[in-house]
C-alpha positions as CSV (number, residue, x, y, z in Angstrom):
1,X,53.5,-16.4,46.2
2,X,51.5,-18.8,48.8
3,X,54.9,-19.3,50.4
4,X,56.3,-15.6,50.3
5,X,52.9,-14.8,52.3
6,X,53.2,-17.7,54.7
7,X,56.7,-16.1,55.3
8,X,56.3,-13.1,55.7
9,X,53.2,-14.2,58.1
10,X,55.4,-15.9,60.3
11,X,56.8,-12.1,61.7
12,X,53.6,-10.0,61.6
13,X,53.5,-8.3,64.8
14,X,57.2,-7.9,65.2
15,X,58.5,-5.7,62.4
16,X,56.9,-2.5,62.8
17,X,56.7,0.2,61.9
18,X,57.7,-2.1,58.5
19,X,55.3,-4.1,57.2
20,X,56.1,-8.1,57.6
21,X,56.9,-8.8,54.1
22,X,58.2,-11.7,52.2
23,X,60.4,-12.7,49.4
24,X,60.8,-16.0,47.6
25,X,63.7,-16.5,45.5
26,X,62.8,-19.9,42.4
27,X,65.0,-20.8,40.2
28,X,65.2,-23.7,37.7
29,X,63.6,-24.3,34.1
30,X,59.7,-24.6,33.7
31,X,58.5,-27.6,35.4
32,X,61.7,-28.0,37.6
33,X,61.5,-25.1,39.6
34,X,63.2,-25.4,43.0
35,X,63.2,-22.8,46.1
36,X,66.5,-21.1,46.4
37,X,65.8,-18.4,49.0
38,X,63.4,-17.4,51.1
39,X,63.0,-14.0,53.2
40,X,60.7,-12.2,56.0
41,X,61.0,-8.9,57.3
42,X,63.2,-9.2,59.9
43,X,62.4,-8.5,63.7
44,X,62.3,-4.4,64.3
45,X,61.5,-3.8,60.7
46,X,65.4,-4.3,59.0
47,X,66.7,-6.2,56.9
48,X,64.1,-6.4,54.6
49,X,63.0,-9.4,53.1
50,X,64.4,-8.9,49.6
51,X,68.0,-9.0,50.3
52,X,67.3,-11.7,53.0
53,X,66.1,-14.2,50.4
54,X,68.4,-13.1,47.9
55,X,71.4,-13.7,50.6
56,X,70.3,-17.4,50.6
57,X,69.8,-17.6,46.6
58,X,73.4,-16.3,46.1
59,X,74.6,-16.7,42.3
60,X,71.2,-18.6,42.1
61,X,69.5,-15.8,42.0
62,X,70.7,-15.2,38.4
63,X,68.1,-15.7,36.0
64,X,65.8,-16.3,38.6
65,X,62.8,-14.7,39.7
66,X,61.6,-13.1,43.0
67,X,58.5,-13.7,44.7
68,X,57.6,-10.8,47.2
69,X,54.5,-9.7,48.7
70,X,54.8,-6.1,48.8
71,X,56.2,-3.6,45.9
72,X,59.7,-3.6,46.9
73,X,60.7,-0.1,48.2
74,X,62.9,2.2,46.1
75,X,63.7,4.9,48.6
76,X,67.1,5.7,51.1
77,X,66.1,5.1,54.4
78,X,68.3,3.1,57.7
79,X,69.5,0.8,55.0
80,X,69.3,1.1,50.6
81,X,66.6,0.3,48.3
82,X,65.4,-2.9,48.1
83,X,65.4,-2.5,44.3
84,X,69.1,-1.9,44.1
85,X,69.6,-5.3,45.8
86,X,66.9,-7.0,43.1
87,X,68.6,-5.2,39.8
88,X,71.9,-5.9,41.1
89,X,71.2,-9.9,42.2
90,X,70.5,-10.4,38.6
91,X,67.3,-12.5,38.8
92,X,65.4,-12.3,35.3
93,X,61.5,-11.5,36.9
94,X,60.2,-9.9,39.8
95,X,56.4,-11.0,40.5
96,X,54.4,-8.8,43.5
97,X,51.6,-9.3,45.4
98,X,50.0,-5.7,45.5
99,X,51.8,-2.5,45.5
100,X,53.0,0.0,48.1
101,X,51.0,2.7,49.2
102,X,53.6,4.4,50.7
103,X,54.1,7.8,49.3
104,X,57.9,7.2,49.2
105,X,57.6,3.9,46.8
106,X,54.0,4.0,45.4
107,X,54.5,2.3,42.1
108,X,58.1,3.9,41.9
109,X,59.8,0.5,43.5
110,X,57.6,-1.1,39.9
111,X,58.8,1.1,37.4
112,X,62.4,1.0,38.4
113,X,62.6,-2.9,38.5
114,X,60.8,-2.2,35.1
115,X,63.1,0.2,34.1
116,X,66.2,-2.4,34.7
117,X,64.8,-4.2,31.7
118,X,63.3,-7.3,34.4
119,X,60.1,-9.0,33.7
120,X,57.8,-7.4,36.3
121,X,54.1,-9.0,37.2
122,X,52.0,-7.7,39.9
123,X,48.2,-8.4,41.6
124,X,49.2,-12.0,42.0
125,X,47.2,-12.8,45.5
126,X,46.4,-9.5,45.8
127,X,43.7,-10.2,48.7
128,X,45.5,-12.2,50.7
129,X,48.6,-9.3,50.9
130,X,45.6,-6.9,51.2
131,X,44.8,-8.4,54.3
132,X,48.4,-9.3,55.6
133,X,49.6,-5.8,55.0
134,X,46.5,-4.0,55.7
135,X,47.9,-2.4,58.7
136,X,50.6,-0.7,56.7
137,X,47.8,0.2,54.2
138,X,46.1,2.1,56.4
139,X,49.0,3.7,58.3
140,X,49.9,5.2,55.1
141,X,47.1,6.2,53.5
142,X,44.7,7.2,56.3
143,X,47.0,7.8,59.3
144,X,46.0,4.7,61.7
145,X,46.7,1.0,61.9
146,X,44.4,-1.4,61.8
147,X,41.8,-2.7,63.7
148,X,41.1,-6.2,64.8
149,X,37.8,-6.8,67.6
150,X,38.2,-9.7,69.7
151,X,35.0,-10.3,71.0
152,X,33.8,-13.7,73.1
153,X,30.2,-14.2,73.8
154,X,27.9,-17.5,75.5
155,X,25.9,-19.1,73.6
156,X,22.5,-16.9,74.1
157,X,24.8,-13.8,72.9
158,X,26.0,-12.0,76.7
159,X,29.5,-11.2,77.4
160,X,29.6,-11.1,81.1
161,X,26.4,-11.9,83.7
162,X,25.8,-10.1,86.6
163,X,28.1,-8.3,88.2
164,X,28.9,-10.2,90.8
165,X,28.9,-13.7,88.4
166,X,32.2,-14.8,86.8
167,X,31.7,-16.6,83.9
168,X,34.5,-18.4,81.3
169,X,32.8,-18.6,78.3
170,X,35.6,-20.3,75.9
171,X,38.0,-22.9,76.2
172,X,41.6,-24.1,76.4
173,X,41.6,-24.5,72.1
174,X,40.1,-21.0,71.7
175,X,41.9,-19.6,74.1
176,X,45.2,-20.5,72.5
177,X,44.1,-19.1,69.1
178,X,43.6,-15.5,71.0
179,X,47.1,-15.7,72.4
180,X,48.1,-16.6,68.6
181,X,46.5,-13.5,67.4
182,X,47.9,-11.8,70.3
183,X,51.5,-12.7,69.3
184,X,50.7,-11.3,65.9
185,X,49.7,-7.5,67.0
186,X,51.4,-5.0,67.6
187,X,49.6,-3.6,70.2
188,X,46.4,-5.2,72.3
189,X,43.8,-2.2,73.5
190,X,41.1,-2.0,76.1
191,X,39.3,0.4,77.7
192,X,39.3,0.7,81.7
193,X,36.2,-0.5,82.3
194,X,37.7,-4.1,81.6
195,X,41.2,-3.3,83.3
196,X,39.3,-2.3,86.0
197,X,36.5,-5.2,85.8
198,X,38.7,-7.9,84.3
199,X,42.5,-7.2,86.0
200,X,43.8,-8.7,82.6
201,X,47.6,-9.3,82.0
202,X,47.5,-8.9,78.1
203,X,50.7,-11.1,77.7
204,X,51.2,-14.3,74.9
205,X,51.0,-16.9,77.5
206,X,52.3,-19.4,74.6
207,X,55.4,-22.2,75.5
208,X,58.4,-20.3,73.3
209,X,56.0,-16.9,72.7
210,X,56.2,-14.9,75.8
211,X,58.7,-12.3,74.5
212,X,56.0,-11.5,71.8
213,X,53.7,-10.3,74.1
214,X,52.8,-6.6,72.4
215,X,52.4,-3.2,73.5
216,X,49.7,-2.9,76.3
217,X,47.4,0.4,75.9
218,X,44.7,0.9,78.2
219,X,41.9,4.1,76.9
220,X,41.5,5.9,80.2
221,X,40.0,9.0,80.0
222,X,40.4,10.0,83.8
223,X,43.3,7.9,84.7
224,X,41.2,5.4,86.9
225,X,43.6,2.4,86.8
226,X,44.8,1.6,89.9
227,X,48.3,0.7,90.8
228,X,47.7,-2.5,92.3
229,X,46.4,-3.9,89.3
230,X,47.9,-6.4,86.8
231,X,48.9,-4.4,83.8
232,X,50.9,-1.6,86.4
233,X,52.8,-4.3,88.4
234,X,54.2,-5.9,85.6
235,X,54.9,-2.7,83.4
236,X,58.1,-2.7,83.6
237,X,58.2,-6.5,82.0
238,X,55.4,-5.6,79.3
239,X,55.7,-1.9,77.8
240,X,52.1,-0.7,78.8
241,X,50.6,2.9,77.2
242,X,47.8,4.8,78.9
243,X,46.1,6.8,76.8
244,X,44.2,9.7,78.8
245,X,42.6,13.2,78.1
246,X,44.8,16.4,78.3
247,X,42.6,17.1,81.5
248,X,43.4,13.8,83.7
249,X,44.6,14.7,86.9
250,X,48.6,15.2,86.7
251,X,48.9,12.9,90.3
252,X,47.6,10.2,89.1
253,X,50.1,10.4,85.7
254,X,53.1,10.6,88.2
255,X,51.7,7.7,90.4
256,X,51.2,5.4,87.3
257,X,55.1,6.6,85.8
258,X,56.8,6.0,88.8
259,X,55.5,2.1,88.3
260,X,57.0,2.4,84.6
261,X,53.6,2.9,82.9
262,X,53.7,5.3,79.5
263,X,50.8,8.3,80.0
264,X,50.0,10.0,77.2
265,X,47.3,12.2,76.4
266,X,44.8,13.4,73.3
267,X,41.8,15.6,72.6
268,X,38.8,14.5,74.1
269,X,35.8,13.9,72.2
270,X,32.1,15.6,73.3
271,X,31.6,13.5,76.1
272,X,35.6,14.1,77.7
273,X,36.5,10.7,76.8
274,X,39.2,9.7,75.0
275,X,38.7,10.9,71.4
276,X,39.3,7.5,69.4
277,X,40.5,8.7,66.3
278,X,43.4,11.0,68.1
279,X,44.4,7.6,70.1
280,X,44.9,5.6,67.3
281,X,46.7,8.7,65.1
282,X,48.6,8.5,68.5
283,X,49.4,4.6,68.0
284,X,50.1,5.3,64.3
285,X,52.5,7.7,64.9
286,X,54.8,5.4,67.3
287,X,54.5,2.6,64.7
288,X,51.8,0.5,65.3
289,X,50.5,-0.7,62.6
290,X,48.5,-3.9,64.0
291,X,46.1,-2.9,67.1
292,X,43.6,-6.0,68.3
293,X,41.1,-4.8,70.8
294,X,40.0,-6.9,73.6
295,X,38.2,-4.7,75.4
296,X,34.6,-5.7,75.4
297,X,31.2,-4.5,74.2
298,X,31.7,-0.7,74.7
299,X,35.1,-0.3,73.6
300,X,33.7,-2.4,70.8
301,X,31.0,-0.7,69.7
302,X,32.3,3.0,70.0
303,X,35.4,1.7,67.9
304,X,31.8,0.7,65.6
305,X,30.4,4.2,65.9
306,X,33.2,6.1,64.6
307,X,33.7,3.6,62.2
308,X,37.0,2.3,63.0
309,X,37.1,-1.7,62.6
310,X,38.6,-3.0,60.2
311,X,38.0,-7.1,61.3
312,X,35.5,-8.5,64.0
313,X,36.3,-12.4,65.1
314,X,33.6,-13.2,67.4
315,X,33.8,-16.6,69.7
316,X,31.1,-18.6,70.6
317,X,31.3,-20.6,73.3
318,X,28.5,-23.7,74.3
319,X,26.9,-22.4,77.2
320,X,24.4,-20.2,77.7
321,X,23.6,-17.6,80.2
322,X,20.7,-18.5,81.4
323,X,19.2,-15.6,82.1
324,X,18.4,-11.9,80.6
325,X,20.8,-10.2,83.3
326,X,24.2,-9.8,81.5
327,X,25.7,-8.1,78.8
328,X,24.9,-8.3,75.2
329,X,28.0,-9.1,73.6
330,X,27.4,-7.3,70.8
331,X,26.3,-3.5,71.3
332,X,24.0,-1.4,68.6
333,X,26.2,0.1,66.1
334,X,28.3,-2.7,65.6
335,X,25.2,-5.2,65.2
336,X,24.4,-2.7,62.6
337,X,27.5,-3.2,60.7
338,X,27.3,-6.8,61.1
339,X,24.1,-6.9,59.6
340,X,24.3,-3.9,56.9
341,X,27.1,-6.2,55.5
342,X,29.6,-3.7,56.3
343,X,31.6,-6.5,58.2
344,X,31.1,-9.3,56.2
345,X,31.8,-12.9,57.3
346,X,35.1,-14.5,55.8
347,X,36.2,-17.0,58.0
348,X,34.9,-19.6,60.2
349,X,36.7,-22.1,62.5
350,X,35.8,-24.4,65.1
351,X,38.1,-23.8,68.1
352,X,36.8,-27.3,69.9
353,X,33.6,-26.6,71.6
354,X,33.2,-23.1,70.5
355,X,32.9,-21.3,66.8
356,X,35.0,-18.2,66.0
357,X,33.4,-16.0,62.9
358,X,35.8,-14.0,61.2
359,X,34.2,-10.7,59.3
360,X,36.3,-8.0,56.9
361,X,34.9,-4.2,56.5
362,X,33.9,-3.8,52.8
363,X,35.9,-0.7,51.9
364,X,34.7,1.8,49.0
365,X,37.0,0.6,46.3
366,X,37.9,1.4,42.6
367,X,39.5,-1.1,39.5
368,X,43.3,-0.9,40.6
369,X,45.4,-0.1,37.1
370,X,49.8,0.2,36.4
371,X,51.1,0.9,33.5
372,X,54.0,-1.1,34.8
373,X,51.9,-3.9,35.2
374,X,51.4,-7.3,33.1
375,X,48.9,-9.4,33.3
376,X,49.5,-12.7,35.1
377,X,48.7,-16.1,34.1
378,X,48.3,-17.4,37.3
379,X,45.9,-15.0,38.6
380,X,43.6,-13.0,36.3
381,X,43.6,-9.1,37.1
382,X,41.6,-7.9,40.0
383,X,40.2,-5.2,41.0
384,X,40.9,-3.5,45.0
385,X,37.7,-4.5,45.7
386,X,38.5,-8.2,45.6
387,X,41.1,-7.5,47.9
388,X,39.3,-5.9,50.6
């Protein structure tokens, strides 16, 4: 299952509106098990992993059993049901990471394999495909993909000095790992206050990566970005989304579409900015399922205040500031989630000189329980709250 998720990891950020997925195909008797086939969720969603790996296994696949990190779906869609391809491969056991929340397969994709008379386990690495397919998770059951803050801060805690002072708080090393996650999203957000501070480009400036640079959406409630700037010159390279209020002026829309730029617009919320939750509904409903914003403290903590992020990885470079003039990196409502516990720290890597802290929202969870499920040896049950 370790090597279905580092599989399907390979494609995150390319397959949706699908979630990357993948499938691991082991054949052999106990104690001489070899890979046959292997499968990821191909780019644009289709194939799916299943019948990818299963491809490679061929008449291996007999007897065999399939790894896969998601329930395998069981509904008619662009292309037929996973589960028709397992049943009919004629592999003996079907193990799954967590099952699918999408209404259409929701346990059905289980019972069916079940149903076929294979061996079915499930909830083995059931937090690690939590977190993988998260953004599909939430796309499906609450209407919006998943949020990742990118935050970088100097060593005394500011994001930016004054406002005429440039500062570069992290490195080449850390750097790289941003572009990383940035090839893994499917869309990078920030508000107009950076685009207009920062003139960022947004793109995965990786050697072999550049065509995964994602979807660009700036939040601009007044449509204030200015053709001459970075992300509007090089729209028509790099699909960029504005996301305005139904009462931006309609000039400005056609200035920024005749460059190739995407205006759409939502509600607006009490203060006639962009209302956050209609933006990413917005985002959900094109597909995206993985959103990292870079956007800085404000963006940042209003995505806190609505209560809206779902992972924080905040960098810590060497240097300090110096002085009390700039701003905090971290803003009020999302300190208070850091330190309620709400975000809780998972991860921590040293990115050269600077740190990166990875936290994880606690969600409100209850014990997960299928009747089409057995208990697996190698992992003991769980409960959805170990996976989130």
């Amino acid at each position: 299952m370790r090597l279905a998720l580092a599989v399907g990891y390979r494609n995150l950020g390319r397959t949706a509106p699908n979630p990357s997925v993948g499938a691991v195909v082991v054949a052999g008797p106990p104690g001489r098990e070899r890979v046959v086939g292997l499968g990821a969720t191909a780019p644009g969603g289709r194939p799916h992993a299943e019948p990818l790996a299963l491809a490679m296994a061929g008449e291996a696949a007999r007897g065999a059993t399939l790894y896969v990190t998601l329930e395998p779906c069981s509904h008619h869609g662009r292309t037929p049901p996973c589960t028709d391809a397992i049943i009919a491969s004629g592999v003996a056991r079907v193990v799954t990471a967590i099952e699918d929340p999408d209404p259409r397969v929701a346990g059905r994709g289980h019972g069916l394999i079940e149903a076929a008379g294979l061996a079915l386990t499930t909830g083995v690495l059931r937090a690690e495909a939590h977190r993988d397919h998260l953004g599909h998770i939430l796309r499906a059951t609450r209407g919006r993909p998943a949020v990742s803050l990118k935050l970088a801060r100097t060593r005394d805690g500011f994001a930016a000095g004054s406002p005429k002072e440039r500062l570069r708080i992290t490195g080449p090393i850390a750097d790289g790992a941003v572009h990383l996650w940035r090839a893994h999203a499917d869309a990078i957000l920030v508000g107009i206050g950076t685009a207009r501070a920062d003139d960022p480009s947004l793109t995965v400036r990786l050697p072999g990566l550049a065509q995964r640079s994602p979807l660009r959406v700036v939040l601009d409630s007044h449509l204030r970005l200015q053709p001459a700037s970075t992300l509007v010159r090089g729209a028509r390279d790099v699909p960029t989304l504005v996301i305005t209020t139904r009462t931006a002026p309609a000039h400005a829309k056609r200035t920024l579409t005749t460059f190739g730029v995407e205006v759409a617009s939502v509600a607006a919320d009490p203060a006639g900015r962009v209302d956050l939750r209609a933006a990413l509904a917005l985002l959900a409903g094109r597909g995206i399922t993985r959103l990292c914003s870079e956007g800085g403290p404000y963006l940042a903590d209003a995505l806190a205040a609505a209560d809206l992020v779902d992972t924080c990885t905040l960098i810590t470079g060497p240097v300090a500031l110096g002085h009390a003039d700039g701003l905090p990196a971290i803003g009020p409502r999302l300190a208070q989630a850091l330190e309620s516990g709400h975000l809780r720290a998972v991860e921590t890597l040293d990115l050269g000189p600077d740190r990166a802290v990875t936290f994880e929202r606690r969600l409100p969870c209850s014990p997960v329980s299928s009747p089409i499920s057995e208990p697996s040896s190698a992992s003991p049950a769980t409960s959805a709250c170990d996976a989130c």
